[in-house]
Structure formats: structure tokens, C-alpha cells
N, C-alpha and C positions, 0 to 999 in steps of 0.2 A: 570484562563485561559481566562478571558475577554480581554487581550491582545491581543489574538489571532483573534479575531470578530472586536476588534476597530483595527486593523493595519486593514482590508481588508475594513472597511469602510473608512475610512481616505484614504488609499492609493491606493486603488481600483486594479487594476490588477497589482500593484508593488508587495503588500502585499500577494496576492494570489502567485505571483507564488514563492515569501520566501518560506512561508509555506509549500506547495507542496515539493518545491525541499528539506527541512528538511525531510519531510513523506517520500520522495526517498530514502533518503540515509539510513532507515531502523529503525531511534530513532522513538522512540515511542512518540507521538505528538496527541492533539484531531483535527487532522486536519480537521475535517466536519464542527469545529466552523467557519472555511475559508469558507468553501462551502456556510453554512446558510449565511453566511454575505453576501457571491455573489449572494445568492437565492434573499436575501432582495433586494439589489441595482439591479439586473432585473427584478426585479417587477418593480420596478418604474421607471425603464427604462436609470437608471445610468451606468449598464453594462449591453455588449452584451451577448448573451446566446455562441453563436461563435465564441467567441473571450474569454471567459470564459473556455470553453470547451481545447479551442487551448493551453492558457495560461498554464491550469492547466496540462493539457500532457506533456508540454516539461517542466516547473519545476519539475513533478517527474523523467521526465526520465533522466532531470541535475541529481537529486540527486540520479539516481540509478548509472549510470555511474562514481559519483565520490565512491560511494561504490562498486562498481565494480572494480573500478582500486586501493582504499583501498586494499581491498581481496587480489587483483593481487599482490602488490609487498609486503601487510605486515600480510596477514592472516595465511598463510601455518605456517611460523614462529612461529605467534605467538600461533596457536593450537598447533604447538611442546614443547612450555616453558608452557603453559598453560592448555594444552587439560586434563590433570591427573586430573585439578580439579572441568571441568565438563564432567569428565565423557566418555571424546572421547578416542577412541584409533585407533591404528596404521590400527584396521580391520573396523571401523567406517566408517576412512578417505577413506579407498578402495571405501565403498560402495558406499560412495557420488561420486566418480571420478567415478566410472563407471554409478553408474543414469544420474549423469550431462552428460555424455557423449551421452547419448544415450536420454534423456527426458530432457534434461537443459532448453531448450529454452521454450517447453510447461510449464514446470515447476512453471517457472521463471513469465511467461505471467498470469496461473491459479491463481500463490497465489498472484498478486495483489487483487484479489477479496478476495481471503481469508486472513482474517486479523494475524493470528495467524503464519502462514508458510511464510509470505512475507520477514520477517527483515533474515532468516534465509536462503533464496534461493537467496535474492540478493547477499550477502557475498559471499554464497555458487561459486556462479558462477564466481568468481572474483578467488576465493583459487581454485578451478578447473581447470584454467586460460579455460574457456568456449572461443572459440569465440566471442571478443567483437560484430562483426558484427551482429553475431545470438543474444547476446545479449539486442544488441541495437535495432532489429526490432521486437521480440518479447516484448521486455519490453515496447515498442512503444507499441504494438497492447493493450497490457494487458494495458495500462497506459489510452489510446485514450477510451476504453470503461468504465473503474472504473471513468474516468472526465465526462462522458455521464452521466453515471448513480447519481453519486454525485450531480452534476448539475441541474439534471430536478428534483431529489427528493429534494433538498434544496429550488428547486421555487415552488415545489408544495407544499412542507411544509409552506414555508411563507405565500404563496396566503390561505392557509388554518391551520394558526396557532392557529386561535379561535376555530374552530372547532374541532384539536386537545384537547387543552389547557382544554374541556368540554367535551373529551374524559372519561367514567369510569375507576378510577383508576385498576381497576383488568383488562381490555381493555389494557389498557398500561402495566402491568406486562406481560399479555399476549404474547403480540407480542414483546416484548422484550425477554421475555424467549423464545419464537421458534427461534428465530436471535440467540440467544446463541447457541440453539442446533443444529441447520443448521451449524454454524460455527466450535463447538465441532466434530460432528457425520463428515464433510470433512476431519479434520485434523485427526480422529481416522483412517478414511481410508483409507488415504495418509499413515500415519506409516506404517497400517497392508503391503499396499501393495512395502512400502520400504523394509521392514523387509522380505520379501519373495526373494528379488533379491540378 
């Protein structure tokens, strides 16, 4: 995946906003290799932290928009010829049109942060035919803060990569396993609280 780090160094905010708008559209991608590389080049003052930030919002929300309109003319379908074999059915699909209807936009804006329910709520919103427009300023807002956050942790990472790097290994298993369980423990209570409506 070091393609992913040397295209954002090389190509500076070209490269970045590739990558993002791939992460939009919901494939699964290490897209934070983007971020650490733009963390590195604003450290040294090669990119801006604002223009970084800007770039990286509206590549994801290209790529969620072209998965959105994906969904829109070719999802419904294809959960019809497909859905037997994972597992979706005819009272599945209800529930979703009725949450989208009523939570689509929060939804949509929440699981940017969460990584696990993201690739699934963009679709989602596209096969619901959601309002693009709610789409589009929600997934804006969820987009504008997940590039904030990406952003200043990949500068603070770089400006502090030695001091990581001579971190105690059980220190780093550590905090890596809480970030798994924070990410687990949302999306158990997202289902529970689907599974009730």
C-alpha cells in the first residue's frame, strides 16, 4: 500500500483528493496512508493544513455522491437478483426505507466516523432514493469533520513520530485495541437499535 503514501507525496493535493474520493464511494481503501503523507508535507510546510482539510471533503463527498447515484439507478435491482445470498429479504429492505426515511441524513453523516457502517449507509441512501440534497449536506458535514480530524492527527503524528515509534509495545496494542472496541461496541448499538424499529 506504499502507493498510496508516494502518490500524495509526489502529487500533493492531486493525489489526495484520488484517494479520498475512492474512500467516498465506500471500497475499502487504507486511506489514512493519504492523510500521514499530508501530515508529513505540512509539517514542512509543502501543504496547507486548509486546503488539505478542504481538498480532502469534497473528494469524499465526489465519491459518496457517485455511490449514491450508483445505489440510485443500480442497487434496488441488484439486492433483488442478489439479496437471497446475503441474506437480505423483502422485510429487511422495508426496514431500511423506513430508517432512511426518517434518520438517513444523521445516519449517513454518523458513520463517516464509523468505519465499519460507512460503505453500507452510503449505498443504502442511493437504493432508498434518500434525498440527494439531504444527502449531500449531511455527508458534507460528516465529511468536513472526519478531514479535520484525519488531518491534525496525521500532523500531530508526524511531528511526533519518534516518540510514537519508542512507544511500549503493549502501549500500542493497547490503544489499538480500545479503537477496535469503540468501533465494535457503536456498530453493536446501531444494529440493536435498527433491529427494534
Amino acid at each position: 500500500m506504499d502507493f498510496i503514501y508516494d502518490m500524495v507525496i509526489r502529487y500533493g493535493y492531486y493525489g489526495l483528493f484520488l484517494w479520498t474520493l475512492v474512500d467516498g464511494t465506500g471500497i475499502p481503501n487504507p486511506v489514512q496512508l493519504a492523510f500521514i503523507a499530508s501530515g508529513y508535507l505540512i509539517m514542512h510546510g509543502v501543504m496547507s493544513p486548509y486546503i488539505t482539510i478542504t481538498v480532502a471533503t469534497l473528494g469524499n463527498l465526489t465519491g459518496n455522491i457517485i455511490a449514491y447515484y450508483a445505489g440510485f439507478y443500480e442497487g434496488r435491482s441488484a439486492i433483488e437478483r442478489y439479496g437471497r445470498y446475503l441474506h437480505i429479504d423483502d422485510e429487511d429492505i422495508r426496514k431500511v426505507d423506513q430508517w432512511f426515511s426518517r434518520y438517513g441524513g444523521l445516519t449517513n453523516m454518523v458513520s463517516r466516523w464509523i468505519g465499519i457502517t460507512r460503505t453500507p449507509a452510503i449505498w443504502a441512501a442511493g437504493i432508498t432514493r434518500m434525498s440527494v440534497r439531504t444527502f449531500a449536506v449531511y455527508s458534507f458535514v460528516g465529511d468536513l469533520i472526519w478531514a479535520v480530524f484525519l488531518t491534525y492527527f496525521s500532523y500531530v503524528f508526524s511531528m511526533n513520530i519518534n516518540v510514537f515509534l519508542t512507544l511500549p509495545l503493549g502501549i500500542k496494542i493497547t490503544v489499538s485495541g480500545l479503537v477496535a472496541c469503540i468501533v465494535i461496541l457503536s456498530w453493536v448499538v446501531f444494529l440493536r437499535y435498527y433491529k427494534k424499529k
